[in-house]
C-alpha positions in Angstrom: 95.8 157.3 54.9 99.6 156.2 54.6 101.6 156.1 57.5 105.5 155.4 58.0 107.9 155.7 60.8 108.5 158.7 61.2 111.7 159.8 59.5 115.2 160.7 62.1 117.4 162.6 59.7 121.0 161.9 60.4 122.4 162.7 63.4 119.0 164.0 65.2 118.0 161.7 68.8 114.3 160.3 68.5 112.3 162.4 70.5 111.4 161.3 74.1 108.0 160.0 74.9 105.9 161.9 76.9 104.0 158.8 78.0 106.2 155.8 78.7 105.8 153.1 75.8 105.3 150.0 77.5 102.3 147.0 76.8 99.9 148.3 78.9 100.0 152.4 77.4 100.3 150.9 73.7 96.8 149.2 74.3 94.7 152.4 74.6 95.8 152.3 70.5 94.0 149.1 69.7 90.5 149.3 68.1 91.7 153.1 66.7 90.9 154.3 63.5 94.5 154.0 61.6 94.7 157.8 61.6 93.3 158.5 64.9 95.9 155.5 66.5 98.8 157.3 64.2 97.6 160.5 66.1 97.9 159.8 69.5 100.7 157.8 69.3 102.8 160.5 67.7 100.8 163.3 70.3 102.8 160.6 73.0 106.1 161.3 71.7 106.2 157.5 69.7 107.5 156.5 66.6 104.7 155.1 64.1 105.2 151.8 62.0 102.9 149.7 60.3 103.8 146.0 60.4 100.7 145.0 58.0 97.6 146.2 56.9 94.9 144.2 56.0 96.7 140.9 55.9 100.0 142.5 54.1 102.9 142.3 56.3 105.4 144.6 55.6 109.2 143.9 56.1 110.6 145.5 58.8 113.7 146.1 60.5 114.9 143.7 63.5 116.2 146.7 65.3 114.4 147.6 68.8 113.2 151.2 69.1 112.1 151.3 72.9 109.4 154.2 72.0 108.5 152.8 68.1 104.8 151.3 68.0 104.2 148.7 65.4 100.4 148.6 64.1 99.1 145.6 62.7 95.6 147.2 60.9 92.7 145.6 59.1 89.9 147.4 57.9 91.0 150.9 58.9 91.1 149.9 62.3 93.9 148.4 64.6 93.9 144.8 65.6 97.2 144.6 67.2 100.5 146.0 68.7 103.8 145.6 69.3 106.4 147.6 70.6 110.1 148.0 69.2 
């Protein structure tokens, strides 16, 4: 399954979570099938990244997104979270 941010054409506002984005909420991602983490997260109103997958990181942009979740996955499964 390949997942991306989810794409803002120009102009549009990024939609507005319906469950605040903070360290705690994030957490309910971790252990999460990819697919199933992607999911919910994007059922919350959050933007979707993955930072690396399976000991690839990605580049990614320095810019903070206060409702963009940033998945770290190995083995289908997320191992870890950041948010911006």
């Amino acid at each position: 399954v390949t997942t991306e941010t989810v794409p803002i054409r120009g102009g549009d506002v990024p939609p507005r979570p319906s469950q605040p984005l903070d360290e705690n909420t994030a957490q309910q991602l971790l252990g999460l099938p990819e697919a199933e983490a992607t999911k919910v997260a994007m059922e919350n109103g959050w933007v979707v990244r993955i930072a690396a997958r399976d000991g690839e990181f990605f580049m990614l942009t320095e810019d903070y997104s206060e409702n963009r979740v940033n998945l770290s996955v190995k083995n289908g499964k997320v191992i870890a979270i950041t948010i911006g």
